[in-house]
N, C-alpha and C positions, 0 to 999 in steps of 0.2 A: 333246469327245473321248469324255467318259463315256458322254452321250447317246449318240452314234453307235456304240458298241462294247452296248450294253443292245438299240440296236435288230436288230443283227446277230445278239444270242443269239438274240432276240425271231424272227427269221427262218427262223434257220436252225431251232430247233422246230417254225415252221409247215411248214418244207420237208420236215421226215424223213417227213409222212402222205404229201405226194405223190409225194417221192422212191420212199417202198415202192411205191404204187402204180404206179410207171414200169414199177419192175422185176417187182412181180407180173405184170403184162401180156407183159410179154417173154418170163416163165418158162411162162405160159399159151400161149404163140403156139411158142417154142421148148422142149418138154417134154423133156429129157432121162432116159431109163429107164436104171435100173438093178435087176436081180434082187438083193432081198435075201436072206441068210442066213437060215436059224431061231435067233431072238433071240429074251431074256427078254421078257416082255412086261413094263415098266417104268411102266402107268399107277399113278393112286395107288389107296392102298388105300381099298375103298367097302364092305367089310363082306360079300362076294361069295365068300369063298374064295377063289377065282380066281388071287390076286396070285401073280405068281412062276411061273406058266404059260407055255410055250413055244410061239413059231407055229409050229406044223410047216410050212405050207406056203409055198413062193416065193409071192411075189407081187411087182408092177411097183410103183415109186414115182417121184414125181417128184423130181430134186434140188432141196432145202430138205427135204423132209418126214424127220421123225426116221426113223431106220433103227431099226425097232427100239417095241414099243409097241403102241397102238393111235391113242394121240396123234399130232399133226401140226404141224412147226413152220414157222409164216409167215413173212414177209420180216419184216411188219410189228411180231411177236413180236420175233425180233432186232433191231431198230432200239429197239425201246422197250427192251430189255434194255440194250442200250449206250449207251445214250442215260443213262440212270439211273447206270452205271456211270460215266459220264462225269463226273455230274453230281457223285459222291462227291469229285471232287478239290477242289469245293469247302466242304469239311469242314476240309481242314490250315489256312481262311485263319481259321478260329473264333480261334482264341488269342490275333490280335492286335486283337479288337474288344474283349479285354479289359486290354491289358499295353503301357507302350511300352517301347523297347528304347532302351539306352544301345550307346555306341560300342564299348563290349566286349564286348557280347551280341552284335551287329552282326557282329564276326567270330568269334564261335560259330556264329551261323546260317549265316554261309558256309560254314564247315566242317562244318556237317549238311547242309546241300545239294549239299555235295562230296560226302559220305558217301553219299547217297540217288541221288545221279546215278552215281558210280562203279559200285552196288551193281547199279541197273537195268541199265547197259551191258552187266558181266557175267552178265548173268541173261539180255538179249539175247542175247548169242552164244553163251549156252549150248543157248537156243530155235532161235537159226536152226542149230546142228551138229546138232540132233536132228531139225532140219528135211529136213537135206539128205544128198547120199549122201557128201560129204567138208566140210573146211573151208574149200576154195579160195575159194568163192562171198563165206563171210563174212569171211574174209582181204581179198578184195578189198573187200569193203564198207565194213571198218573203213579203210582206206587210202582209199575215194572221202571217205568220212564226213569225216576229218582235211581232207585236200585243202578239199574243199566249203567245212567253218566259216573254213579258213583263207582261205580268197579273198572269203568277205561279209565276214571283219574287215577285209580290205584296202579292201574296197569303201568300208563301212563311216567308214572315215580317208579314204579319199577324198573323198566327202562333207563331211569336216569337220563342223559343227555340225548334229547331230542331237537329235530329241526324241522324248519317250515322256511321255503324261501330261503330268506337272509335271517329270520329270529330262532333262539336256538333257547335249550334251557327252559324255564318255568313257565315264560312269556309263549315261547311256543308248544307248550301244551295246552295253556289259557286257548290260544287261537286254533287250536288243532279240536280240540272240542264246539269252541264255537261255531266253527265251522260244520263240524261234524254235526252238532246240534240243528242248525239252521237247516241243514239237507235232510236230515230225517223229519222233518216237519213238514216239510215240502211232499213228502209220499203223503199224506194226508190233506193237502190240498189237494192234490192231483187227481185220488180218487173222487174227492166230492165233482170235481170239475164233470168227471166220467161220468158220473151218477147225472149229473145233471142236466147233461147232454142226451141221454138213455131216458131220460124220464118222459111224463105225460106231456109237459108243455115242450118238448122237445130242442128244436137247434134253439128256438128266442132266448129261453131260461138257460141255456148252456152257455150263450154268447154273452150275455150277461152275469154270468156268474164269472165267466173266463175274465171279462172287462173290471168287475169289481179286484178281482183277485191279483191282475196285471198291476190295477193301482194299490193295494196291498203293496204288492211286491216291492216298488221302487223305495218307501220307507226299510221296508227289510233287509233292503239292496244296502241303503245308505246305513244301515246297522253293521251290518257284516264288514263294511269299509272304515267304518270310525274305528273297531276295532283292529285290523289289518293297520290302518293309516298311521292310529295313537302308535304304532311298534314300528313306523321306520316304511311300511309295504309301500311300493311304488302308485300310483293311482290306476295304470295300465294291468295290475298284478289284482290291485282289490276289486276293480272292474271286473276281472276275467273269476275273479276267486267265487264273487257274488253269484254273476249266474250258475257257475257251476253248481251253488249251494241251492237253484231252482230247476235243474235237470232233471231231477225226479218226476216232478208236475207232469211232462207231458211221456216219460216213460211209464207211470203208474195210470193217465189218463184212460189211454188206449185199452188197457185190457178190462178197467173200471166200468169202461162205457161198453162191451163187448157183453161182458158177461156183470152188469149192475147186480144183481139181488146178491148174487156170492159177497160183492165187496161192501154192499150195504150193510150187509151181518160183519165183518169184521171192521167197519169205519169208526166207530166209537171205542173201541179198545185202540187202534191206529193215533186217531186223535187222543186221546187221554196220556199216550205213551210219548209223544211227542212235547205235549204240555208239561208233564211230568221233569222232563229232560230239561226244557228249559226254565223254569222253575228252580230245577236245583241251581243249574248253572249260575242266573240270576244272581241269586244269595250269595254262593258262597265262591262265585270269581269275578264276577261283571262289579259287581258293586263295591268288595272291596278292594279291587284297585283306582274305583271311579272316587273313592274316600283318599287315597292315596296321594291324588294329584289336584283335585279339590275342595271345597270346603262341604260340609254337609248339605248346607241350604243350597247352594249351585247344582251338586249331586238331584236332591227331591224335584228341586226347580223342575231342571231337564228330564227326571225322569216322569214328573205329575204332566210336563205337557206332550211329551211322547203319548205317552195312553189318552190322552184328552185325544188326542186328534187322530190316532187309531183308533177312536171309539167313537169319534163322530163321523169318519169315513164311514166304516162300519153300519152304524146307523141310516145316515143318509145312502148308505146301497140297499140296505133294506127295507127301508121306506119306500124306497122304490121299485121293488122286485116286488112289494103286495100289489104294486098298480099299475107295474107295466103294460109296457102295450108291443105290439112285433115294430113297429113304425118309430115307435123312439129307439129300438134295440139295435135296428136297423142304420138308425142317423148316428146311435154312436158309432158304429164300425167306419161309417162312411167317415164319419168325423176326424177316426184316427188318421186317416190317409190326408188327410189335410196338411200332418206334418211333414209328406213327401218331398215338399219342394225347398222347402228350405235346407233339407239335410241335404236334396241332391246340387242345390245351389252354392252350399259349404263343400261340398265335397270338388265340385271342379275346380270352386277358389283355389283350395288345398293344391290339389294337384296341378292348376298352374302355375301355382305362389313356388312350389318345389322343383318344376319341372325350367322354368325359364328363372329363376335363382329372385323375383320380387325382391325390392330391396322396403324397408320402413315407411321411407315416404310416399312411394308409389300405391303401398297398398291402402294407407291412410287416406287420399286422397282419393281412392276408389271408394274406400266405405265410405267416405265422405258422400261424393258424388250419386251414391244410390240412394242416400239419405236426403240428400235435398230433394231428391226425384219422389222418394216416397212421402216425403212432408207434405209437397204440395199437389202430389196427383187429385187426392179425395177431394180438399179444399177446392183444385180449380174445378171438379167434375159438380161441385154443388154450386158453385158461383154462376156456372154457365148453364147449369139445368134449372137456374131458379129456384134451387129448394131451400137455399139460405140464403140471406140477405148478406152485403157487402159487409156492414158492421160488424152484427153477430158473429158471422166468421172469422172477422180480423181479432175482437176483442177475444174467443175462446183461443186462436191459435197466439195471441199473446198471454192470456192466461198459463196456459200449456207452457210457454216457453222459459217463465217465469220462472213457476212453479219446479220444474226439472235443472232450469239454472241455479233455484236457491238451494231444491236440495242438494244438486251436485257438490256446489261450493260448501256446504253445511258438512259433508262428508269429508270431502279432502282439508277443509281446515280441521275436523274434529282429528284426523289423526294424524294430521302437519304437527302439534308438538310433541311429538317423542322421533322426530326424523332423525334415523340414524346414518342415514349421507344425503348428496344431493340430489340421488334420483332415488330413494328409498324411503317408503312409509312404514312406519310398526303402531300401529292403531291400538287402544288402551285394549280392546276387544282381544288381542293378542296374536292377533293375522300380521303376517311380513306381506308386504307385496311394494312392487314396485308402483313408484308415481305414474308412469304410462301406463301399466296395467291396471292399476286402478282408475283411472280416465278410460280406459278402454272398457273395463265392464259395469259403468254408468252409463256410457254408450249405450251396450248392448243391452242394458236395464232397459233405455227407451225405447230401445225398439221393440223388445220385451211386453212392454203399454204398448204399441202401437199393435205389436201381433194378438196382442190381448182384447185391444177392440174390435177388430176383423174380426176374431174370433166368436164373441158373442154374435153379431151378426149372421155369420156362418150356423151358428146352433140357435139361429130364428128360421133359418132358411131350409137346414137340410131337411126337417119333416113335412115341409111344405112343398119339397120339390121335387118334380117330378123323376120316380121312379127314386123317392128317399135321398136324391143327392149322388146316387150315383154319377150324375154327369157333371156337378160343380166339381169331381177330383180333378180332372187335368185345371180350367181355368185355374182352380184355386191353386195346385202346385205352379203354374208359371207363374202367377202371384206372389207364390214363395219364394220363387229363387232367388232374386233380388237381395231380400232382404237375409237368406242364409249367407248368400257373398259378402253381406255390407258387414256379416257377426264375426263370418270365419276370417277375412281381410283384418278387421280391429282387430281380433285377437293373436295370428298369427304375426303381423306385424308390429304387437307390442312385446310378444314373445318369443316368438322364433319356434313355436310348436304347432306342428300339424296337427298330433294329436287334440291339445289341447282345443286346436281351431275345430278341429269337428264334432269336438264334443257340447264345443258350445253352438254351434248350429244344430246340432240333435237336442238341447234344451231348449233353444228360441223355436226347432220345430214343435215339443212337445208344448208349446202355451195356445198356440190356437188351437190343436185338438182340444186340451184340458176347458179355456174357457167357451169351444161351442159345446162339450158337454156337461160345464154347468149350467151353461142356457139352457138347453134340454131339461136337465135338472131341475132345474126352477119354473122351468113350463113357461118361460119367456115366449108367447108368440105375435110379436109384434115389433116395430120397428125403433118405436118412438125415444128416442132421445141418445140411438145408438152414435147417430152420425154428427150428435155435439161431441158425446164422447171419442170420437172417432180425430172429430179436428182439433180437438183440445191433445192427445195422443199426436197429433202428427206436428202441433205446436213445440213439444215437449223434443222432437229431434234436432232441431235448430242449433238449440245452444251447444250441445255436444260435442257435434259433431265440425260448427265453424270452429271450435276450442280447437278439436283436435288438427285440423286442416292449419288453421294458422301456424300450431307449433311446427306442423310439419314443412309448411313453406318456409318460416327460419331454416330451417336445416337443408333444403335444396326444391326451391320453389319452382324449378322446373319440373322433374320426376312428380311432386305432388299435384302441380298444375293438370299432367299425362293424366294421373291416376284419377284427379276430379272430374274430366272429358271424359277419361273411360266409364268413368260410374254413370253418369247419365246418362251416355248413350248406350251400357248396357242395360240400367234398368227400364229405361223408354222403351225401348225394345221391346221387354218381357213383360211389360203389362200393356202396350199395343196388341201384342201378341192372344196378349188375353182376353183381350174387348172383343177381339176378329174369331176366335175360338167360342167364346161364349154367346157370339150372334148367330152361329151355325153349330149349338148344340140346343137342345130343349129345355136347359138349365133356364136360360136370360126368359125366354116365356112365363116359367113357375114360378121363379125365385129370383125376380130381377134384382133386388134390393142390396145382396151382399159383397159381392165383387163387380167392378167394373172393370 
């Protein structure tokens, strides 16, 4: 079954080049003109003066091409926009590659899945009322939507003995629905996504809708896998189950954005029908098995602050889509790419860690060693440029170190009494994890802060830099890599998984994108008090990580000693490397302040 569903992603990615190409050809043979407006002209900024210029004159375009600009947006752009977008939903399934869940967490996560399904429904019909010239359309949708789920459950028993994966029986029609439900909802994103890209303000509002929606997805991701997870599903199986449940988006994208006005008239019935779905669902399967396995008040808990924080997401993209601008839409994109280096940094750990057999201590001793490196690069770069005094420095980087030592210790003793061996933790919270693995993702927590203060700096920097930040990607991915070696090293050598190890440098990469585009967000442009934060963060890797190096030189202090050398002098390296890159790009001229 796994095989078969790996070869279907496998496909359908080879299908989205020729799909665009179908439809290019149709748009080429079937040109539809429309006269556009005089519009800002919205390319990026290239040092020209120019930016912020008006075309005066009409001119013919074909529909896809941005309205709007000098740019031009392809099928094939939209498809790979959403396509990506899609792929973010499989980010929510990270958490269980590293935690199991007992039967009480089991019904928390159903009532966060309530919560995240409930939230999306009305955030649906909020889209298709704005869609449309009244509510009838989505009135009706929500009533087909109901009907619809309610006649596959009947189907569903009719059948009798069903399977999914490895769950068979009632459970797997719970999940065969959810699933089903979550993909049909997904044709409804996908069209707006189209629409949006096709509209007046053209690629900016497209890219921005695409970007709100990607972060949408990774909660809806992490919904789809509580469910898959509470029943037994592998994390590699609710990873793979998720996105598939957002493959719609960018098949329904393409034709949306192609032919907009047909799909604008059927969006709010689309939307309504999908709300409708989950809505029933909600009630009468999500919830009461999430009663089942916990109490009511844990049940509401988890479901009141899912919808809280899909509704403040929500919110805060909307806030900001009244008052964007092409130059922040722009520094998000660049933003994301930020996360490049760290994944591609995790990713050769990996396949060295597998390829020459890495043993425990060796790789411990590596992520040690990039950690000292990356503790005190920023520290020694302010001491010797004189921007911080000797003191200040010392007292925030023990501040930081403190601070990260107490909480560490606060954590491993809080769930030291209920140890069920001597290398095993079971925390009152209900999580089994091992004593090293738990030292190891307090680790990665830190470095976690440390990517998180880069990060703001990074989203002070990209809108200021020249040509939006396009040229901070590479610097900033050598920047990265380091520190994805130092995640995937911890984690692979406390567990012995590959997987697990890249998954958690694909989260350590998603925290600098996430926090330079809440800087953006918050309309941060200035510098000030990044780079206390920044040394109090590189304070806070110390303790950790000598913790971890010690235990490991008990165990064979030569291999660790190897691996501590290596980490230095690989991470010296790649942020050398980055000083010498970013003197001979135009980045260090516009935007000198974020990477050194």
């Amino acid at each position: 079954m796994g095989v078969m569903f790996k070869s279907f992603v496998l496909f359908f990615i080879f299908l989205v080049p020729v799909y665009c190409n179908a439809i290019e050809d149709y748009r080429s043979e079937n040109p539809q003109k429309i006269i556009s407006a005089p519009l800002k002209n919205t390319s990026v900024i290239d040092g020209s003066g120019l930016e912020g210029s008006y075309v005066s004159e009409s001119r013919t375009e074909e529909v896809g091409d941005v309205k709007g600009g000098s740019s031009r947006v392809s099928v094939s752009t939209v498809a790979l926009f959403t396509l990506a977008m899609a792929a973010a939903t499989g980010l929510g399934a990270i958490p269980f590659f590293f935690v199991e869940l007992d039967s009480q967490w089991e019904g928390i996560c159903n009532g966060m899945a309530a919560g995240v399904m409930l939230a999306a429904s009305f955030d649906l019909i909020q889209e298709g009322r704005d869609h449309g010239d009244s509510g009838s359309l989505v009135v009706t949708g929500i009533l087909a939507g109901a009907i619809f789920i309610w006649l596959c459950k009947k189907i569903l028993e009719r059948y009798g003995e069903v399977s999914m994966l490895d769950i068979k029986g009632a459970d797997a029609a719970k999940v065969i629905l959810v699933v089903g439900i979550m993909t049909l909802h997904s044709f409804g994103e996908g069209s707006g996504v189209g629409v949006s890209f096709a509209g007046s303000k053209g690629v900016t509002q497209g890219l921005l809708i695409t970007l709100a929606i990607a972060v949408h997805n990774i909660p809806e991701g992490l919904a789809v896998s509580m469910v898959l997870a509470s029943r037994g599903v592998s994390p590699q199986n609710a990873m793979l189950w998720s996105v598939i449940t957002s493959l719609p988006q960018p098949i329904v994208a393409v034709p949306s954005f192609v032919f907009a006005d047909t799909f604008n008239k059927f969006l709010p019935f689309c939307t309504g029908f999908a709300a409708g779905c989950m809505i029933w669902m909600v009630i009468a399967e999500v919830l009461p098995d999430a009663f089942k396995e916990s109490s009511p008040s844990q049940v509401a808990s988890a479901a009141t602050i899912s919808v809280a924080f899909m509704e403040a997401l929500g919110a805060v993209f909307k806030n900001f889509s009244q008052n964007y601008n092409p130059e922040d839409t722009s520094a998000f994109l660049v933003s994301l790419l930020f996360g490049l280096g760290p994944l591609l940094g995790g990713n050769l750990l990996v396949a060295f860690a597998v390829a020459f057999r890495l043993q425990h201590t060796l790789l411990t001793g590596l992520a040690s060693g990039i950690a000292i490196v990356l503790g005190a690069w920023r520290p020694l770069q302010l001491l010797m440029s004189t921007k911080m005094g000797f003191f200040p420095l010392i007292s925030l980087l023990v501040l930081g170190s403190a601070f990260v030592h107490v909480s560490c210790s606060s954590l491993l003793k809080l769930t030291s009494h209920k140890r069920s061996s001597a290398n095993t933790l079971s925390s009152a919270a209900g999580f089994s994890v091992s004593t090293l693995t738990l030292q190891s993702m307090l680790s990665c927590a830190a470095i976690a802060l440390h990517a998180m203060a880069e990060g703001l700096a990074l989203g002070v920097a990209a809108p200021k830099a020249y040509g939006l930040g396009r040229h901070m990607v590479l610097p900033v991915s050598l920047h990265g890599l380091p520190r994805g070696a130092a995640v995937a090293s911890c984690i692979y050598g406390a567990t012995d998984s590959w997987y697990g190890s890249l998954a958690a440098a694909a989260l350590i990469g998603f925290v600098g994108p996430s926090s330079a585009i809440g800087a953006i967000l918050a309309g941060l442009d200035n510098y000030g008090g990044l780079d206390h934060l920044m040394v109090f963060a590189c304070g806070g890797l110390f303790p950790c990580f000598i913790s971890m190096f010690h235990r490991a030189s008990r165990l064979d202090s030569r291999k660790s000693t190897m691996g501590l050398l290596t980490g230095i002098g690989f991470a010296s390296v790649c942020l050398t490397f980055t000083k010498l890159v970013c003197l001979h790009t135009p980045y260090c001229n516009s935007a000198p302040e974020a990477v050194r």
